[in-house]
N, C-alpha and C positions, 0 to 999 in steps of 0.2 A: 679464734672462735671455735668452740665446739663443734662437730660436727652431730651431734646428737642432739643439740641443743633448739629450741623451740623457734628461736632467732636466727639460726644457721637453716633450718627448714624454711621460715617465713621470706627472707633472704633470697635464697636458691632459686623458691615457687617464680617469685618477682622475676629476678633477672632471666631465668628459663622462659616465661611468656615473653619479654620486652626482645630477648632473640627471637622466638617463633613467630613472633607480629612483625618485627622488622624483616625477614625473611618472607613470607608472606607479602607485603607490600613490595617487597624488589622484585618478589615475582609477577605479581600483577602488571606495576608499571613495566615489565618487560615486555608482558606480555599483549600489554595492551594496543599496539601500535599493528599487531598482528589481529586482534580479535576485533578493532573497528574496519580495521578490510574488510573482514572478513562479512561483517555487518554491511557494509557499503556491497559490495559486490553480492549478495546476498539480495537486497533492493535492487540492485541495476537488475540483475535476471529476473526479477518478479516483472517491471517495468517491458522488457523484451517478450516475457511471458505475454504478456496482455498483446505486443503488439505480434503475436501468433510463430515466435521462432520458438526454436527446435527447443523442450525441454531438456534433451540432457545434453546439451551444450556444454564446451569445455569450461572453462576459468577462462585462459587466453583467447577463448570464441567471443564471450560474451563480452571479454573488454575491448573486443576490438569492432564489435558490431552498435556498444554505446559509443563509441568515437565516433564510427560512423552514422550510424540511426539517429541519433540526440541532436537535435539542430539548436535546442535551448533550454534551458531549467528554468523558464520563465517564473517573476511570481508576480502576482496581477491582482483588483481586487475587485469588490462584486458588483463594480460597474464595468466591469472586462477592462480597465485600463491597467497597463502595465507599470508596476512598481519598480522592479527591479531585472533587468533581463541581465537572463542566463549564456550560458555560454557553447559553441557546438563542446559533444561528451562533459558537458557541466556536471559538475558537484560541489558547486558553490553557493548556488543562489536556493530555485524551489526545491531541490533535491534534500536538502538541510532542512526540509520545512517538518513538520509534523499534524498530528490529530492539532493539538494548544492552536499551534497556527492557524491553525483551516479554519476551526471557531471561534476564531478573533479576526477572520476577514482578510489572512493572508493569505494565499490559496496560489499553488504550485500548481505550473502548467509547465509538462512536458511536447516541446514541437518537434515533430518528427519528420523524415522522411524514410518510405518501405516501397521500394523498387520506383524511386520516383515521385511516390504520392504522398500528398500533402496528410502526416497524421497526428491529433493530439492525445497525448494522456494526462490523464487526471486521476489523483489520488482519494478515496473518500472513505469517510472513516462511520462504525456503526458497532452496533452489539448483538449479540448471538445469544446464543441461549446461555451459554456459561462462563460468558468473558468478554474480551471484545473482537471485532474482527472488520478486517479492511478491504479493500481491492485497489486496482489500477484497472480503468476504463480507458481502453483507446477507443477514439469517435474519427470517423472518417473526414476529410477535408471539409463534406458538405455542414457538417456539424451537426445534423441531424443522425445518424445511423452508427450502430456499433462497429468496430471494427474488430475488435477482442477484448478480453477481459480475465483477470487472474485473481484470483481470491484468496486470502490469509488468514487466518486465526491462531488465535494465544490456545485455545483449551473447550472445542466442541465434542462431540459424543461419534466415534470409531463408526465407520457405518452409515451415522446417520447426517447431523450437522457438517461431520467434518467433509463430507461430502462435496461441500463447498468451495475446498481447497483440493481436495483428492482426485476428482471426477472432471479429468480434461472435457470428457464427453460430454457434461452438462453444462462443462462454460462454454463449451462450443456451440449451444443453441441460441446465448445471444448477440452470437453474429448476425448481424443487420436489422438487428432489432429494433424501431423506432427510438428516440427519448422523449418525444412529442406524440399526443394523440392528435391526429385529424389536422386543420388550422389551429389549434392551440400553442403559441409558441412561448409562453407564460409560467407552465408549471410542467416540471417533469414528468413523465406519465411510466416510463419505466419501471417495472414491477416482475413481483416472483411471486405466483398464486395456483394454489391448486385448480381452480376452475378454469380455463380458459375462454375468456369473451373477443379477447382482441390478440389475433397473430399475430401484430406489429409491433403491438407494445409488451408483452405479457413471455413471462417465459415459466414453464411447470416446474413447480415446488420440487424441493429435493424428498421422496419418499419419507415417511415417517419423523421430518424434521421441521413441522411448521413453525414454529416458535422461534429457529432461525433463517428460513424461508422470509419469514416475516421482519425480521430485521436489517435482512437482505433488502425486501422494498422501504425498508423506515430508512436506511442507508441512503440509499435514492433520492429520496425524497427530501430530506432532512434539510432542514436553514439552516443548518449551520453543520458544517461537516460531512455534509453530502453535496450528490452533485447540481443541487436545487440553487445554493450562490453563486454558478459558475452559468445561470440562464443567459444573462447579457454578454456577455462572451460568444455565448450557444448559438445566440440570436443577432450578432453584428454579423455585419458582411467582412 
């Protein structure tokens, strides 16, 4: 064949990509058994985040304090009864769960223990101003009161939204926060608003980011995907 010939070009083109793609793909799957860790241990510290350890914790810290801390990866559903129990330092059962999950009524409950005491986290998922964005809620044994909280986003605004993920200091205000207003055990009252009416339930908006301030409580609140399906849970003894 020709090497100048339009055939010997068309040729060449072909077998040149069908290596670059197959080379490409032997690297991905090589590399992929490193970049799902990396993904997993990634969630386990957002998880520990909320329930108020050290952010800059090693790798080897963090996996040794979900061995420890993680009593279960429970998953349960919005009658608080439990579907599938997890495991102590699980990642099998709610940890594998997802947003799909959560609003389809499968809803991942992390049980913990933190020097002793009884603690749950729960995953809930919501949307920001520019994308979507999540958290992990730990709630204290009594199932009423915060105990920490950690917040995530795909693509909010430097400063402002992101604020939410950035600003240890303002997820530190709702510690002890109510979930319930008053005898209300019914409907979650948890919220993020500029004005403040109630100290116990309410915690002040992130400066100049209502819009995800606001999605922050539609989070909350949400049937489905917030922490609104996980009341009968909230509210068993």
């Amino acid at each position: 064949m020709k090497t100048n010939s339009n055939s010997y070009t068309i040729i060449y083109s072909i077998v040149l990509v069908l290596i670059v793609a197959f080379m490409l793909a032997f690297v991905f799957q090589a590399l992929k058994p490193a970049q799902d860790a990396n993904v997993q241990l990634d969630q386990q510290k957002q998880i520990l985040f909320a329930l108020n350890q050290d952010r800059d914790m090693t790798d080897q810290k963090a996996r040794e304090l979900w061995k420890e801390m993680i009593i279960a990866d429970d998953i349960i559903d919005a009658d608080g009864k439990l579907v599938e129990a997890g495991k102590q330092g699980g990642t099998e059962a709610g940890f594998k769960l997802n947003s799909k999950d959560a609003k389809e009524g499968r809803l991942a409950l992390f049980r913990c223990k933190v020097d002793g005491e009884t603690k749950y986290v729960i995953p809930i998922y919501g949307n920001g101003l520019w994308g979507p964005i999540n958290c992990f809620i730990a709630i204290n044994g009594d199932k009423t009161t915060v105990f920490g909280i950690y917040f995530n986003h795909e693509s909010e605004t430097a400063g402002l939204g992101a604020e939410i993920k950035d600003n240890a200091s303002w997820q530190a205000k709702f510690k002890g926060k109510h979930l319930f207003a008053g005898n209300e055990r019914q409907k979650i009252s948890l919220s993020v608003l500029k004005k403040i009416t109630d100290n116990n339930t309410q915690v002040d908006a992130v400066t100049g980011a209502t819009l995800t301030s606001n999605g922050v409580t539609e989070m909350f609140q949400a049937e489905k995907g917030g922490l609104q399906p996980y009341v009968k849970f909230l509210t068993s003894k």
